[in-house]
C-alpha positions, 0 to 999 in steps of 0.5 A, spaced: 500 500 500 503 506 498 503 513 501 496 516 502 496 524 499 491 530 501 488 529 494 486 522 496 483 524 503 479 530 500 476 524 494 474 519 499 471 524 503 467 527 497 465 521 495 462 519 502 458 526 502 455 524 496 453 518 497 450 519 503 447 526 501 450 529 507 450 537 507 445 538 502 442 543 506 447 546 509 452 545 504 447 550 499 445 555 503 453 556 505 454 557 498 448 561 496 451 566 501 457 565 499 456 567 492 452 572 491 452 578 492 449 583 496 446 587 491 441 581 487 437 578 491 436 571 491 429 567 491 429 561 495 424 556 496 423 550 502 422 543 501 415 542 501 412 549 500 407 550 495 409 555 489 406 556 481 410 553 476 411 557 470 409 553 464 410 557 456 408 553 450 409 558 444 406 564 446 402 561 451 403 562 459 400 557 464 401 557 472 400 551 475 400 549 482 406 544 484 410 543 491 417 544 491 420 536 493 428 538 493 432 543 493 438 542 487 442 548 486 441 555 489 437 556 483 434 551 481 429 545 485 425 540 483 417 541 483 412 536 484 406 538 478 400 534 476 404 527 478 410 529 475 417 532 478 419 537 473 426 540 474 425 548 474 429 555 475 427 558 480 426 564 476 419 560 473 416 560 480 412 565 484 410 563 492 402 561 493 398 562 499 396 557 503 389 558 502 389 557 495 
């Protein structure tokens, strides 16, 4: 067996936090504050909570009602819409009241 470097240290923790998905939540928050800056303003969503999902075919713009189920990204998330999960930017979301 031959001598253990950094490089190896850091690839076996990596693949370790990917396989058991660990510091997902905290991991993207950490970043999402670490990379923007101060001045944009980033549009977050919760597992779980309720939003409208922009749909465009040609020119026709559609709202559909759908649950955020994962956060993938600061700006993207997957979406639960009429049975399907669509992979969505954050951009194609808007909040929905919890009354509607």
């Amino acid at each position: 067996m031959g001598k253990v470097t950094s490089l190896d240290i850091i690839t076996k923790v990596r693949s370790l936090v990917a396989a058991y998905g660990l510091m997902d939540e905290v991991h993207v928050e950490k970043k999402r504050a670490a990379t923007t800056p101060a001045f944009i303003r980033v549009k977050s969503y919760d597992e779980g909570e309720k939003v409208w999902v922009r749909s465009v075919r040609r020119e026709e713009v559609k709202w559909f009602p759908g649950v955020v189920t994962k956060i993938k990204s600061l700006l993207t998330v997957l979406v639960r819409v009429n049975g399907f999960t669509r992979f969505v930017h954050v951009d194609y979301l808007k909040p929905r009241s919890t009354s509607e």
